[in-house]
C-alpha positions as CSV (number, residue, x, y, z in Angstrom):
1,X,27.5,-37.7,16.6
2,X,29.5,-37.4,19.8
3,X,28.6,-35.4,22.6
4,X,31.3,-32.8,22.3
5,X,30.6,-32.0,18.7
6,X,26.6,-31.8,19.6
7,X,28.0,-29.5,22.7
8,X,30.1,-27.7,20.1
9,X,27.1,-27.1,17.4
10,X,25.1,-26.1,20.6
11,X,27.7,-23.6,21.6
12,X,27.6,-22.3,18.4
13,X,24.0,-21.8,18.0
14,X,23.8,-19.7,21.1
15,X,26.7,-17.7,20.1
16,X,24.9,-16.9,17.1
17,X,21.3,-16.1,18.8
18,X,23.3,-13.5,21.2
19,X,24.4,-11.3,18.1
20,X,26.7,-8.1,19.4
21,X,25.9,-9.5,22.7
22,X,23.6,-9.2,26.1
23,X,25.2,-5.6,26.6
24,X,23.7,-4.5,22.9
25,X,20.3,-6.5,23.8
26,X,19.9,-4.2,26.7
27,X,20.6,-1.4,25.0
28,X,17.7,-2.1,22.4
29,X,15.3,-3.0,24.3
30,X,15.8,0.4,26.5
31,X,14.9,2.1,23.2
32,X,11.8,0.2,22.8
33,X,12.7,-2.0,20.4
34,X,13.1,-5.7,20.1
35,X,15.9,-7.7,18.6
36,X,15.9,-8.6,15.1
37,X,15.0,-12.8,16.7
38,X,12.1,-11.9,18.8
39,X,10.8,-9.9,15.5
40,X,11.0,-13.0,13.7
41,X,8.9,-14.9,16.9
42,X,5.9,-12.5,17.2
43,X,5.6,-12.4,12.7
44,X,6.1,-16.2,12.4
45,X,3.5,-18.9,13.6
46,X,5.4,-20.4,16.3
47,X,8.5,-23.2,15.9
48,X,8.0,-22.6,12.0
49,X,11.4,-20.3,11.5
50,X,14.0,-22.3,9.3
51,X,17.3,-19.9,9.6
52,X,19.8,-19.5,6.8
53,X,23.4,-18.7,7.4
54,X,23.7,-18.3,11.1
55,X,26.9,-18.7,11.0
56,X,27.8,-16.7,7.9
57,X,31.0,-13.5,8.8
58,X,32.6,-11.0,7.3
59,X,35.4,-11.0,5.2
60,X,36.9,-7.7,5.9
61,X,40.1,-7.2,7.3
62,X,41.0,-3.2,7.4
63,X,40.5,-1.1,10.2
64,X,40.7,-4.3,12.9
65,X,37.6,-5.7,11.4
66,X,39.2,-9.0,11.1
67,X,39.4,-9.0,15.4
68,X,35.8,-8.3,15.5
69,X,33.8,-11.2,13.9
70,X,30.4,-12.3,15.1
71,X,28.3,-15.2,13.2
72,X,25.3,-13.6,11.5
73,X,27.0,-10.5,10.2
74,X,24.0,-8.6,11.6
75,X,21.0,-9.7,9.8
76,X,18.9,-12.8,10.1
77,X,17.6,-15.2,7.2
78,X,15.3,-17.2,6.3
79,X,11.6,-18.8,6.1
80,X,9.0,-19.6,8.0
81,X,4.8,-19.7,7.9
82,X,2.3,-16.2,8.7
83,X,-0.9,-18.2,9.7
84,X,0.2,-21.8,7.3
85,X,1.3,-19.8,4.4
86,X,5.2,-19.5,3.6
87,X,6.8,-16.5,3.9
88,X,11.1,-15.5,3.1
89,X,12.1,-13.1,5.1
90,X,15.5,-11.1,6.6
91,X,15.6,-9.4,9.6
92,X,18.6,-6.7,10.6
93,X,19.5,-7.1,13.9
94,X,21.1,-3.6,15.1
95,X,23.2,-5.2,17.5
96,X,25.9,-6.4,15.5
97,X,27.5,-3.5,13.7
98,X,24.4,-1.6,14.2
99,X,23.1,-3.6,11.2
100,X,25.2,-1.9,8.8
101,X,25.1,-3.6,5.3
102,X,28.5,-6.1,4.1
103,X,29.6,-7.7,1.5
104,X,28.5,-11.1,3.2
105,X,25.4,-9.4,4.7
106,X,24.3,-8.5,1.2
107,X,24.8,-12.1,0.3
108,X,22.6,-13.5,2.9
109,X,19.9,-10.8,1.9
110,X,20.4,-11.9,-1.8
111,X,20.0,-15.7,-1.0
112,X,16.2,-15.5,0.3
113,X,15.2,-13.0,-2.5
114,X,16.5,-15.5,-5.2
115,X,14.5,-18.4,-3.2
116,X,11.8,-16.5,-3.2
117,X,11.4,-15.9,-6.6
118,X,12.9,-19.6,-7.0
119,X,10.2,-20.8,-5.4
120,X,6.8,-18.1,-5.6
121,X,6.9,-17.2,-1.8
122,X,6.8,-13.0,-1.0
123,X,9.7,-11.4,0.8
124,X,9.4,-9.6,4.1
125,X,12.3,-7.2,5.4
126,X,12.7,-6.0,8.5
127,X,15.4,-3.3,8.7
128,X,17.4,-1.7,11.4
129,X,20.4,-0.9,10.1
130,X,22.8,2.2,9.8
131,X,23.5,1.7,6.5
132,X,26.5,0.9,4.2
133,X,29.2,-0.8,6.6
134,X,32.4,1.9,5.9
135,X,34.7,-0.1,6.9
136,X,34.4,-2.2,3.3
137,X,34.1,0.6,1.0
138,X,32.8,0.1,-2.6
139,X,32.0,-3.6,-1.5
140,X,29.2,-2.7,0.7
141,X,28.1,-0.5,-2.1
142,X,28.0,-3.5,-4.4
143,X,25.9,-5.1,-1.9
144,X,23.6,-2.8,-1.9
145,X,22.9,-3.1,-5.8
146,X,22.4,-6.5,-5.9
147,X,20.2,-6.1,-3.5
148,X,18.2,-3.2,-5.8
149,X,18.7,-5.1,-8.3
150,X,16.7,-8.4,-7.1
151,X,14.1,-5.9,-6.0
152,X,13.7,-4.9,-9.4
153,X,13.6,-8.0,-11.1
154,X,10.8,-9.1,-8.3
155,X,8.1,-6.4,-8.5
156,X,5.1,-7.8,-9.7
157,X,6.1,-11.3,-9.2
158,X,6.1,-11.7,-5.9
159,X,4.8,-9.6,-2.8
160,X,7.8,-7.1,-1.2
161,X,6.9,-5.8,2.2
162,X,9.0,-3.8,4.2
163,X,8.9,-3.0,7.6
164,X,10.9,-0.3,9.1
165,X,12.0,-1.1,12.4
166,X,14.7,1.1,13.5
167,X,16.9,3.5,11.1
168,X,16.9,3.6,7.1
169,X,19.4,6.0,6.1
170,X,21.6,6.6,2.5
171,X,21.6,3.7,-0.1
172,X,19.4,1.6,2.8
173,X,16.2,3.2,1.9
174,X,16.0,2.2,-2.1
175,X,15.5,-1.1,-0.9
176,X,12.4,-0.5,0.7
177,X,11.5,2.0,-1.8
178,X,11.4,-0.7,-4.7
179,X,9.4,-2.9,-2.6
180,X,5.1,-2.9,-2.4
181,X,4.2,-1.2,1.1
182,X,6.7,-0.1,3.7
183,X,5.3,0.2,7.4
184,X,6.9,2.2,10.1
185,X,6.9,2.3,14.1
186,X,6.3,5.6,15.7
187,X,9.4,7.3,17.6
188,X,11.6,4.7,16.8
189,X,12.0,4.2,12.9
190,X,13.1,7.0,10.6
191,X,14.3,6.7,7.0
192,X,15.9,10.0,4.9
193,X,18.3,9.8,2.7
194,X,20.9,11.8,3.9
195,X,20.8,12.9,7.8
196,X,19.9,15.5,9.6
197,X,23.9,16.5,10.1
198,X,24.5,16.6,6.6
199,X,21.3,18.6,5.9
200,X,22.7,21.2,8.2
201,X,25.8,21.1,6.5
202,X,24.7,21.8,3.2
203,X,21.5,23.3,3.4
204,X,21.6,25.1,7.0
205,X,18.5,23.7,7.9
206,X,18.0,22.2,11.5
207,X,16.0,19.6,11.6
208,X,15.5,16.6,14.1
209,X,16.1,12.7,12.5
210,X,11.9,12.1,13.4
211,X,10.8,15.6,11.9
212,X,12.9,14.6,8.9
213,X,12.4,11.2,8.2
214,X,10.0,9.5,10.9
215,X,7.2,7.3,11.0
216,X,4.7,10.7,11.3
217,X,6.5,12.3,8.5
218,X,6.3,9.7,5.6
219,X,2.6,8.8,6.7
220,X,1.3,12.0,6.2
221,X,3.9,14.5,4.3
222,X,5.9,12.2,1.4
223,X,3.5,9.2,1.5
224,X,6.7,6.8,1.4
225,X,5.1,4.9,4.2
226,X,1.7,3.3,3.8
227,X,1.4,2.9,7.9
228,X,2.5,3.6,11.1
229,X,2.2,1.4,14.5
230,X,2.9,2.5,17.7
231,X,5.4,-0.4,18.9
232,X,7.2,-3.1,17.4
233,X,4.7,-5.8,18.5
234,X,1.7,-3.9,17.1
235,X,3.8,-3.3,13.5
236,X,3.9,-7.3,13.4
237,X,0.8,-8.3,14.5
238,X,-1.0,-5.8,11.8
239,X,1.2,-7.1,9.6
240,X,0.4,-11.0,10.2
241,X,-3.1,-9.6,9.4
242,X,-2.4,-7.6,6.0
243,X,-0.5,-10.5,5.1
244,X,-3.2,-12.8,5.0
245,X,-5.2,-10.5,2.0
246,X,-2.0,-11.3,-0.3
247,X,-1.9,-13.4,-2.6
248,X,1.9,-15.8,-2.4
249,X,2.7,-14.5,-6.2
250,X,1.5,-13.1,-9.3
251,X,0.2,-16.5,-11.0
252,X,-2.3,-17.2,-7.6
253,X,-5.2,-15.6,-6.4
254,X,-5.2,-14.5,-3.1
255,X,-6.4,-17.1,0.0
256,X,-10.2,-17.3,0.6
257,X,-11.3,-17.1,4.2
258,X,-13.9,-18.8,5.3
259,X,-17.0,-16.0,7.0
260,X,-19.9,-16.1,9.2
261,X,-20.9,-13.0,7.3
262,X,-23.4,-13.7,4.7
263,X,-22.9,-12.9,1.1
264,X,-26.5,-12.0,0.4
265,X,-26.7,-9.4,3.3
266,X,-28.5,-6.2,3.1
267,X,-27.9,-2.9,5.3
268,X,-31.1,-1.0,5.5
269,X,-28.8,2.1,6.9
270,X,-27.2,2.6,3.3
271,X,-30.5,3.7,1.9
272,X,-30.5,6.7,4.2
273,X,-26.8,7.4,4.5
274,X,-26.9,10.0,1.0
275,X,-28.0,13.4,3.0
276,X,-30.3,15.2,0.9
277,X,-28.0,18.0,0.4
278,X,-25.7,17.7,-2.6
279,X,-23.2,19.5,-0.7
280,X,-23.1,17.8,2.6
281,X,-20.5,15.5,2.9
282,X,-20.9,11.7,4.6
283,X,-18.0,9.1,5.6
284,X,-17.4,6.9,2.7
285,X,-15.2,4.9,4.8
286,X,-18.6,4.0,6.6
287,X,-19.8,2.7,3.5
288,X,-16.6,0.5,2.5
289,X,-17.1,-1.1,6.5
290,X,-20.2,-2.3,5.7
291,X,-19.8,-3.9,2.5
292,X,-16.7,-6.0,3.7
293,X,-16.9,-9.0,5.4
294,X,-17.1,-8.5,9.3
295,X,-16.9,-4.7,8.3
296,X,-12.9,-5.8,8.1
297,X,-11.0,-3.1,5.9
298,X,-7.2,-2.9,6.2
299,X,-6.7,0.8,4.9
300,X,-3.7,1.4,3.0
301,X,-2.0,5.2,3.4
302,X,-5.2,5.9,6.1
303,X,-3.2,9.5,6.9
304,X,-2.2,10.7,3.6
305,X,-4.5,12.2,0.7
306,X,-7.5,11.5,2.9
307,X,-10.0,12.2,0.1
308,X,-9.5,8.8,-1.5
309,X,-9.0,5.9,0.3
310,X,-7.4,2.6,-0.9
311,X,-7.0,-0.4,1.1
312,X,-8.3,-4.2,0.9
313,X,-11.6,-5.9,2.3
314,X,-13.0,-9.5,1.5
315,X,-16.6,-9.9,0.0
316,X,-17.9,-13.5,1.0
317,X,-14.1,-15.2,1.9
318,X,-12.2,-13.0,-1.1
319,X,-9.7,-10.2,-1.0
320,X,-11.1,-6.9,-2.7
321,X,-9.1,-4.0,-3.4
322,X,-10.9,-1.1,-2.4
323,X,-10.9,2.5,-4.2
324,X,-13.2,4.8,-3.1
325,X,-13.3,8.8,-2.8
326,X,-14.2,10.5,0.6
327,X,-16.8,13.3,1.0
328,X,-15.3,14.2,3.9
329,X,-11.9,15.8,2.8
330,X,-11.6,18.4,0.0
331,X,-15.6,17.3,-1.3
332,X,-13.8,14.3,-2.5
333,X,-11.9,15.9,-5.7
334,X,-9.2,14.4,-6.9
335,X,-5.9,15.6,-6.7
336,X,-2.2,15.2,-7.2
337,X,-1.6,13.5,-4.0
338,X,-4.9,11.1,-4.8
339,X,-3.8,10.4,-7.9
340,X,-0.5,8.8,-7.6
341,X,-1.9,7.3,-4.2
342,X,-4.9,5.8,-6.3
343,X,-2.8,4.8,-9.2
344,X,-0.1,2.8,-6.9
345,X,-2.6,0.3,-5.3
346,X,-4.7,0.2,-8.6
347,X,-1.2,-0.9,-10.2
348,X,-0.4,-3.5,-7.4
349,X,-3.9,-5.0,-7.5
350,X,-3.9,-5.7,-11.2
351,X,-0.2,-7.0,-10.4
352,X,-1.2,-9.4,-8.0
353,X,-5.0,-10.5,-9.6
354,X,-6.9,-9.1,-6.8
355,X,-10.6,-7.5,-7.9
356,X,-10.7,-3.9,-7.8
357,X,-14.6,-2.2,-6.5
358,X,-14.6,1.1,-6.7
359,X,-16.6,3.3,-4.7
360,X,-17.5,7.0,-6.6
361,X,-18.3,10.1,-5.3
362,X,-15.8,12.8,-6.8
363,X,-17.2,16.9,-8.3
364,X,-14.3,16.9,-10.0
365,X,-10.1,17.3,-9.9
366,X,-9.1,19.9,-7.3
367,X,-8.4,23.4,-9.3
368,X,-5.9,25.8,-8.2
369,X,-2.3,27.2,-9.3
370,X,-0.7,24.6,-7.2
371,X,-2.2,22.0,-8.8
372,X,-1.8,22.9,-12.2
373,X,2.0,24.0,-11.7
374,X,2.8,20.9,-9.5
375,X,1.5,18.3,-12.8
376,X,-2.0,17.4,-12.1
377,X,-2.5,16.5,-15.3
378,X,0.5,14.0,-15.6
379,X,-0.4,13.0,-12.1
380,X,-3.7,12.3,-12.7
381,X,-3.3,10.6,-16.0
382,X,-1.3,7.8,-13.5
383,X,-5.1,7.1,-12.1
384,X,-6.4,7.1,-15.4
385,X,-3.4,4.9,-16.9
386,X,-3.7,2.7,-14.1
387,X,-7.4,1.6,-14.6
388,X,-7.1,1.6,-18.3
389,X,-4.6,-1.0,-18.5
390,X,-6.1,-3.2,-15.6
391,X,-7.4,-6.6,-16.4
392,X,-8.6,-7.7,-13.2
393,X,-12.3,-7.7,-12.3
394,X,-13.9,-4.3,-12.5
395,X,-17.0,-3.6,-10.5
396,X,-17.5,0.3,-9.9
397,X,-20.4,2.0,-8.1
398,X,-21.5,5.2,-8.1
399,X,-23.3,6.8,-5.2
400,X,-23.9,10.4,-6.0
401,X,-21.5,13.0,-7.8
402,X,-19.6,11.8,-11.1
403,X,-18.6,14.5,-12.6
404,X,-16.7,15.7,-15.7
405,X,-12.8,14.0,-16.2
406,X,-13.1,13.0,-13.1
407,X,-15.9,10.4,-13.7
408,X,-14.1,9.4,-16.7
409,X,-10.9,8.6,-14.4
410,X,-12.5,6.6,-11.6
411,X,-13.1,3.4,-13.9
412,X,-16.2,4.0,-15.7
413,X,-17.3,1.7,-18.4
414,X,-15.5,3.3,-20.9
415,X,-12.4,2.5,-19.4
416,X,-13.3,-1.2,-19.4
417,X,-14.9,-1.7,-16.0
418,X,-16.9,-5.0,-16.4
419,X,-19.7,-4.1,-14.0
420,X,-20.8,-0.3,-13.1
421,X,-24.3,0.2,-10.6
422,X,-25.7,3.8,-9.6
423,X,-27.7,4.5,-6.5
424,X,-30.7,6.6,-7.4
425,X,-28.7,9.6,-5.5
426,X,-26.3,9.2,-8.2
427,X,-25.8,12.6,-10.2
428,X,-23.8,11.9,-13.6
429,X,-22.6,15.0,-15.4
430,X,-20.4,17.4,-17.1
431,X,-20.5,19.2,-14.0
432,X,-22.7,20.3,-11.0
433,X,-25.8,22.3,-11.9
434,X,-25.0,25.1,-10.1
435,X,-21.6,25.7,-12.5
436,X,-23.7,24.0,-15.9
437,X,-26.5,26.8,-15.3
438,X,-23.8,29.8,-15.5
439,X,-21.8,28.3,-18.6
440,X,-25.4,27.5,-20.7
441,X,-27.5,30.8,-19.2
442,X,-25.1,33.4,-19.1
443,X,-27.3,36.2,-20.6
444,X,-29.2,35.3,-17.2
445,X,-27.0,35.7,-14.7
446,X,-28.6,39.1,-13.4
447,X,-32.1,37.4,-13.3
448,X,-31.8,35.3,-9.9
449,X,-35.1,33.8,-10.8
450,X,-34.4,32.3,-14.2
451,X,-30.9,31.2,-12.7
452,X,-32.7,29.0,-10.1
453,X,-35.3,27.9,-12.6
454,X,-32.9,27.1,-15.2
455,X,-30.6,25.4,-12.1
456,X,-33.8,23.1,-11.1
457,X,-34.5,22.4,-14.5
458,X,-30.7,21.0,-15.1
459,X,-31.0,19.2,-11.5
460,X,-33.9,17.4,-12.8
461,X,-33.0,16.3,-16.7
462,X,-29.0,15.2,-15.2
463,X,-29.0,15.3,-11.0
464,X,-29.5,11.4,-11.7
465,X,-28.3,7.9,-12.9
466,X,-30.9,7.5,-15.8
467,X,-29.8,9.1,-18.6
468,X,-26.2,7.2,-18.2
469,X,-28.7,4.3,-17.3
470,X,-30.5,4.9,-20.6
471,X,-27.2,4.8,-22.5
472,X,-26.1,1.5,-21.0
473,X,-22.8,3.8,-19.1
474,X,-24.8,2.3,-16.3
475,X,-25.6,-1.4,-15.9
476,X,-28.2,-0.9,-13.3
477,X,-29.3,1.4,-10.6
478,X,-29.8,-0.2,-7.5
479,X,-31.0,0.4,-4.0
480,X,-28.1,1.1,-1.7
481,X,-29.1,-1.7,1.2
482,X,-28.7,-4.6,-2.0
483,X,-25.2,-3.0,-2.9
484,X,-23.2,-6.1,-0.9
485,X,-25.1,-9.0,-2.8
486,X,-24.7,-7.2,-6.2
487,X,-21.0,-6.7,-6.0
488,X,-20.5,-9.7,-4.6
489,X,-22.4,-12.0,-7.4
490,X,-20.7,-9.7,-9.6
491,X,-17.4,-10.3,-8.3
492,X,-18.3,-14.4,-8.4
493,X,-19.5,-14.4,-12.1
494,X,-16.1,-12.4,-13.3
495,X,-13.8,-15.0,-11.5
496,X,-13.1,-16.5,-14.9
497,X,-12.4,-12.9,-16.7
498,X,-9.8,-13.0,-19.4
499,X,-7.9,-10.1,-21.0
500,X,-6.2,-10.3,-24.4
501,X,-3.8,-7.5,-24.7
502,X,-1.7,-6.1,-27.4
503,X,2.3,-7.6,-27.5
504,X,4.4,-4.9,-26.3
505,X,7.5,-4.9,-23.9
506,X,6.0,-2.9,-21.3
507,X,3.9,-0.1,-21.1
508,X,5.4,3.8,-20.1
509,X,3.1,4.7,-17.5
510,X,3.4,8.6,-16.9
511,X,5.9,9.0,-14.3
């Protein structure tokens, strides 16, 4: 190779790396952002980025577009390594067009997702972009699609994570909507499917692009996002570390890190951490920290439908999805926005083979006219649906209430949970004593004295674990500082578990 076509692939190469330019550059960084590159440096281990298509244009020629070509077409492809393991990825640099989706940027997009299912690697996706690039029309359009279309034809088989980096606006955000978990940055990412100018326009409503679509809003009002960081660098680093609890596709288990943390470990605190009252609430999400490895729990949707929380620990070395309902907000109940929350990441566990514990302390589904007139009882079939036709490993323990359909929901036995443990302050019941006593004693109810007789009375035969115990509902009540051992030897023995299903095309979940 001569010098001046080694100068000339050179020149090239930092043509390419400049994108719309040093001007454009500047202009990101003075929103807080960084370019769609140095993304790709602080997510990838370093020197491990193999690019696709650097030099891949545009093919449009209306409006001057044919004057104004710059390689990359605005998004960057390829593969690289998060920690030794492979990962595909894109990465929508705003500079260049403000990211805005062509025909040939669609193309570069659609190469790495068909690699990655080529080849069993997940797909990461950074987007910045103003959407569908006008200029092309109904070919931009058709980009999109394929695009949807790959997404489609992906879920389940491999892992789709998107992070929202910038704007997400129109056809942009169905992409990301198909895929596993979307994360946002604070202040600077929004998504919304039609603007905030348009929504005045039609609807008269003023309204901000962050108050409609930002990181804040879809965290804790629409639950499209399942996180929010405060910077671009702190959005990749957490996501180099939730990355590493995934498993590369459907037909692997997840990685097994090595621990300091022994298996067998007991925490004396758990036997106390039940307060006496029934109706006093403690933090669950203490309880999920000290099971996990190195108390380690990456919480999925942490500021949406806090009384259940999802997210993934590891139990000596393994990835554990975690279910558990929280005292602490709304006594635990379940509701509509729990449900569908609890019946996603149930679904994408079972997907993806990774053991499912689940924590239980729920009085019951939440009752009310906006409940009942808002579907809780489609929504909360979703839950129910969603354990019933998992195959994964099963462990579910119980540490007080269970009541009624809710304790039927959150993976009992009868729903084919493989291994189900009580504390002793487990209470397992119809319902709480207090409501029980009024339904069975009624001709009592002006007697305050035979009320709290008969109250004590049911407290004592069902304010417990042993009749379920008795039944064999309950494999074994346990003492609370022994629950990490027994999960984990539990978890170890069902490594092997195999579930013969019935043929059927697919199932029809209740949307």
């Amino acid at each position: 190779m001569t010098n001046t076509i080694a100068q000339e692939l050179l020149d090239r190469r930092d043509q390419a790396r400049l994108g719309g330019g040093q001007k454009r550059i500047d202009s990101q960084h003075a929103k807080g952002k960084l370019t769609a590159r140095e993304r790709i440096d602080v997510l990838l281990d370093a020197g491990s980025f193999e690019e696709y298509d650097m030099y891949k244009i545009h093919r449009c020629a209306d409006f001057g577009m044919d004057k104004q070509q710059i390689p990359g077409d605005g998004v960057v492809t390829g593969w690289g390594t998060i920690n030794g393991r492979p990962v595909y990825l894109y990465s929508q640099d705003f500079t260049v067009f403000g990211g805005s989706l062509s025909e040939s940027h669609a193309e570069k997009i659609c190469k790495v997702m068909d690699l990655a299912m080529q080849n069993g690697v997940p797909l990461i996706g950074i987007s910045d972009s103003g959407g569908a690039r006008i200029q092309e029309g109904v070919a931009s359009l058709a980009g999109y699609s394929e695009v949807f279309y790959r997404n489609a034809q992906a879920s389940g088989a491999i892992p789709q994570i998107s992070m929202i980096m910038g704007p997400s606006a129109g056809g942009a955000v169905y992409s990301p909507a198909m895929t596993d978990f979307i994360f946002m940055v604070k202040d600077t990412s929004y998504m919304f499917v039609t603007g905030p100018d348009v929504v005045k326009t039609v609807t008269n409503e003023v309204v901000t692009s962050e108050e409609l679509g930002g990181a804040l809003t879809h965290t804790k009002k629409s639950s499209v996002a399942d996180g929010a960081y405060d910077n671009d660098v702190d959005a990749l680093l957490e996501l180099r570390r939730f990355y590493s609890f995934l498993p590369l596709n459907a037909g692997v288990k997840p990685p097994r890190q090595a621990t300091t943390d022994e298996w067998d470990r007991e925490d004396t605190s758990l036997d106390t951490l039940i307060p006496e009252n029934p109706n006093q609430p403690y933090d669950m999400r203490e309880v999920v920290q000290k099971l996990a490895d190195e108390g380690d729990f990456f919480e999925i949707q942490k500021e949406f439908a806090g009384n259940l929380l999802v997210g993934f620990i590891r139990i000596n070395g393994e990835t554990i999805g975690v279910v558990a309902n929280q005292p602490m907000v709304l006594a635990g109940c379940l509701d509509i926005a729990a449900s569908r929350k609890g019946a996603r990441f149930v679904r994408f566990c079972n997907a993806f083979s990774i053991p499912i514990l689940t924590l239980e302390d729920v009085p019951g589904f939440l009752p009310g006219t906006s409940q009942e007139y808002g579907g809780i009882i489609k929504h909360g079939a979703k839950l129910l649906f969603a354990y019933a036709q998992a195959t994964v490993p099963l462990v579910t323990v119980i540490t007080r209430k269970a009541y009624g359909g809710a304790y039927c929901v959150m993976a009992p036995k009868h729903l084919g949970a493989d291994v189900n443990y009580a504390w002793p302050s487990a209470q397992i019941a119809v319902m709480g004593a207090k409501g029980a006593t009024e339904i069975l004693h009624r001709a009592d109810l002006d007697d305050p004295d035979k009320i709290a007789q008969h109250t004590a009375d049911y407290e004592d035969r069902f304010a417990n674990p042993f009749i379920a115990a008795q039944r064999g509902f309950v494999d074994e009540v346990i003492n609370p500082r022994s629950t990490r051992r027994r999960i984990a030897r539990a978890f170890e023995l069902l490594k092997n578990k195999e579930v013969h299903q019935p043929f059927k095309k697919h199932d029809n979940i209740p949307l």
